[in-house]
C-alpha positions in Angstrom: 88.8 164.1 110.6 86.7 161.0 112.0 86.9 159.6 108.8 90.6 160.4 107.9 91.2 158.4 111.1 88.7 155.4 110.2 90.5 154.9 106.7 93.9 154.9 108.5 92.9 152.2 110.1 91.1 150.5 107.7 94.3 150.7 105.7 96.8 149.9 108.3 94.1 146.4 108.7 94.4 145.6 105.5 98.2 146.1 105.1 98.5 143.6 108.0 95.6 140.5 106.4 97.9 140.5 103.4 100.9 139.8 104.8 102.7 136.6 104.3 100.5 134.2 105.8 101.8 131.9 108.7 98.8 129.1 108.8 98.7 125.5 109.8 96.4 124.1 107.4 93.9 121.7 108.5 94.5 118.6 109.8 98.0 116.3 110.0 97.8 112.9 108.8 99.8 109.6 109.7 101.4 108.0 106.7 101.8 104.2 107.5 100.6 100.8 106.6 97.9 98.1 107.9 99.2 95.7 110.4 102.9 96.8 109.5 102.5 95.4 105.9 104.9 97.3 103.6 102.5 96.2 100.6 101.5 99.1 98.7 97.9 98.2 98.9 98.0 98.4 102.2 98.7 102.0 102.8 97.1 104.0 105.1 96.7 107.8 105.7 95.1 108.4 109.3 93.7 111.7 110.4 95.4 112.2 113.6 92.7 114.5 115.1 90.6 111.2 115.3 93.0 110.1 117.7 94.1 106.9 116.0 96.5 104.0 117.2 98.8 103.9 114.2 100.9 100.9 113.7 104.9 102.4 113.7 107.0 100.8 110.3 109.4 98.4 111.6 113.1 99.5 110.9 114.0 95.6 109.7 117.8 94.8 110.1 119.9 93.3 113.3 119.4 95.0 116.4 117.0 97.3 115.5 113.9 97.0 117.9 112.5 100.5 116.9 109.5 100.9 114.5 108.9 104.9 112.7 105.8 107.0 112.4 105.7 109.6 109.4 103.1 112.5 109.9 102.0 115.1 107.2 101.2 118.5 108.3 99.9 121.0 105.7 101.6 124.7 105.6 101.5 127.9 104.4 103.6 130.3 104.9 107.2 132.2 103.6 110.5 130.8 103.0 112.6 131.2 106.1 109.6 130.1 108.3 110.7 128.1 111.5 108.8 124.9 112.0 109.6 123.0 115.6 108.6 119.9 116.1 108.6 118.6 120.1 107.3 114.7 120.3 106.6 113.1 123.7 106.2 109.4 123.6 104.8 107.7 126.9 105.1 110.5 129.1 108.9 111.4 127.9 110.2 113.9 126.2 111.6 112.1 123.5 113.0 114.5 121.3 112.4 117.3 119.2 113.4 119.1 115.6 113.6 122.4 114.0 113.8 123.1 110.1 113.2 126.0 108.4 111.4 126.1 105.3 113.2 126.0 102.1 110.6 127.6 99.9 107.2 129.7 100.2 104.5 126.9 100.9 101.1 127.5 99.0 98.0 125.8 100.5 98.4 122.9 99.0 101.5 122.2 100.1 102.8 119.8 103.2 105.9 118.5 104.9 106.7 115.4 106.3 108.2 114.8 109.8 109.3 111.4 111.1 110.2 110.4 114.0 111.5 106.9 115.3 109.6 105.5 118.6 111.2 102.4 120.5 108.3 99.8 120.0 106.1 97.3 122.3 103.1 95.5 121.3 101.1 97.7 123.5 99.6 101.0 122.2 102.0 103.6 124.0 100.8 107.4 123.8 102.3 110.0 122.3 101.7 113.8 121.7 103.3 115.8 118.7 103.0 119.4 119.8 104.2 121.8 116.5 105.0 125.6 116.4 105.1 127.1 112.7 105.3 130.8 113.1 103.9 131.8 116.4 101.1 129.6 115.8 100.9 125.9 117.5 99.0 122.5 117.2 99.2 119.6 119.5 97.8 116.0 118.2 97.7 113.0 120.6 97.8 109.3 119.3 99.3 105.8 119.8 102.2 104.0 118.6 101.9 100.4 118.3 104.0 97.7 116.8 102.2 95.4 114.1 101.3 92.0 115.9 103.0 88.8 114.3 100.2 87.1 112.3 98.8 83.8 113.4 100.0 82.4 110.4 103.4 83.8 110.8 103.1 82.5 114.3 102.2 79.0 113.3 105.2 78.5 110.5 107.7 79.9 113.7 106.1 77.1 116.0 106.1 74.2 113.3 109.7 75.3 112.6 110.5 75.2 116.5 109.0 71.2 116.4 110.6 70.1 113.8 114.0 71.7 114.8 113.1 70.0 118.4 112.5 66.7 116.5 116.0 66.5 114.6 117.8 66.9 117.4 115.8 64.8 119.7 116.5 61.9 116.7 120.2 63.1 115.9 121.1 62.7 119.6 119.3 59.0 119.7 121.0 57.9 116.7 124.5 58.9 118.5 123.6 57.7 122.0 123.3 54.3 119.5 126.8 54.6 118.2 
């Protein structure tokens, strides 16, 4: 009877390990470029369990002061599978997102969730806390936007003297006339 018992178990045990798998795969990674480039040779792919400052992408256009951060996260699990995403940036709950996934995901395979952070040229903290099936992972890093480089500083203060110049001779010619 004892070992009637023991192989129900066992059974019922092994039943359960070869269900659908709900894992979060190793580690999540930030997908971005040095310094803010947008060259090809200068992308990057940070492991964010090593607590990186990552330099945001800056969203170029008009009025738009806000940089993004795109972070890869390796999955496994069924389709259907809920993945919530909750991202605090500097203390503030700045938003979070819920998808579900559209296909079974093998161990190989990985999603990409990006998220748009107002930008400063100070490293700010933030902390990306993610729920996949019961099971969660928090990762902390910063969010920085790329410095200007001296070089692009230089050309914007030549350009700044030599506009100051033409007007200072424009409005000496007139005060002539």
């Amino acid at each position: 009877m004892r070992y009637i018992l023991l192989l129900i178990v066992l059974v019922c045990c092994y039943s359960t390990v070869n269900a659908d798998p709900v894992t979060l795969i190793g580690d999540a990674f930030a997908l971005h470029y040095q310094n803010g480039s947008g060259n090809i040779g200068d992308f990057l792919k940070t492991n964010l369990n090593q607590h990186p400052d990552i330099v945001a992408q800056q969203i170029f256009g008009p009025g738009k002061p806000d940089g993004f951060v795109d972070i890869l996260v390796f999955l496994q699990g069924p389709v259907g599978t809920l993945v919530h995403t909750e991202w605090i940036y500097d203390g503030h709950l700045l938003g979070f997102d819920d998808f579900v996934l559209p296909f079974d995901f093998g161990p190989d395979t990985a999603t990409s969730v990006v998220k748009v952070f107002p930008l400063s040229y100070t490293a700010k903290p933030v902390v990306l806390n993610l729920s996949f099936g019961g099971q969660t992972a928090s990762y902390t890093f910063t969010v920085r936007e790329p410095i200007p480089e001296p070089a692009t500083l230089g050309l914007f203060t030549l350009g700044s003297i030599a506009v100051g110049f033409y007007k200072r001779r424009t409005s000496r010619v007139a005060s002539r006339n």
